[in-house]
N, C-alpha and C positions, 0 to 999 in steps of 0.2 A: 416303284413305291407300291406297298401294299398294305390295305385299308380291314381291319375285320370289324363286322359292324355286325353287332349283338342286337337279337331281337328276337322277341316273342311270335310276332308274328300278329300281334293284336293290330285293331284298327288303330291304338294308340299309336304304333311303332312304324305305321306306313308313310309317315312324314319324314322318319330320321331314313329309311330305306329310298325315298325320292332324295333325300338331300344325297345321300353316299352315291346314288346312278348318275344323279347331274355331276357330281365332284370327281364320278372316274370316267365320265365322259370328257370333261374338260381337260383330265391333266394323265390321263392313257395309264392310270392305275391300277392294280389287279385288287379286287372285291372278296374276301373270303364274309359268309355270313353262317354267323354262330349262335346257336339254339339249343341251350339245356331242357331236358324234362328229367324233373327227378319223381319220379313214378311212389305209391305207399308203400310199402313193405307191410304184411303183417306181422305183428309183433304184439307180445302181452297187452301192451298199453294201448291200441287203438281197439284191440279185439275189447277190453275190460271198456273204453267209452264208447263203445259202439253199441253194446250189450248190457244198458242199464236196468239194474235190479229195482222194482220199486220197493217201497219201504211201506210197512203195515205198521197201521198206527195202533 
């Protein structure tokens, strides 16, 4: 049986990562653990809010 167990890696996610080690402890599992980072890109639209113009009244 094989288990993937998504996680950030935050301190949130350290309790679902102890439950998934005791669960392939128990039952001789294989653990895959999966972690997206999706990075900014620049692009028009982050550069134009990044770089606000002030407005003269």
């Amino acid at each position: 049986m094989k288990i993937i167990v998504t996680t950030d890696f935050s301190t949130s996610s350290k309790s679902g990562i102890r439950f998934a080690l005791q669960l392939a402890a128990q039952t001789k599992c294989e653990l895959t653990f999966y972690n997206v980072f999706e990075g900014v890109e620049n692009n028009s639209w982050n550069i134009k809010g990044s770089t606000k113009k002030k407005l003269s009244k």
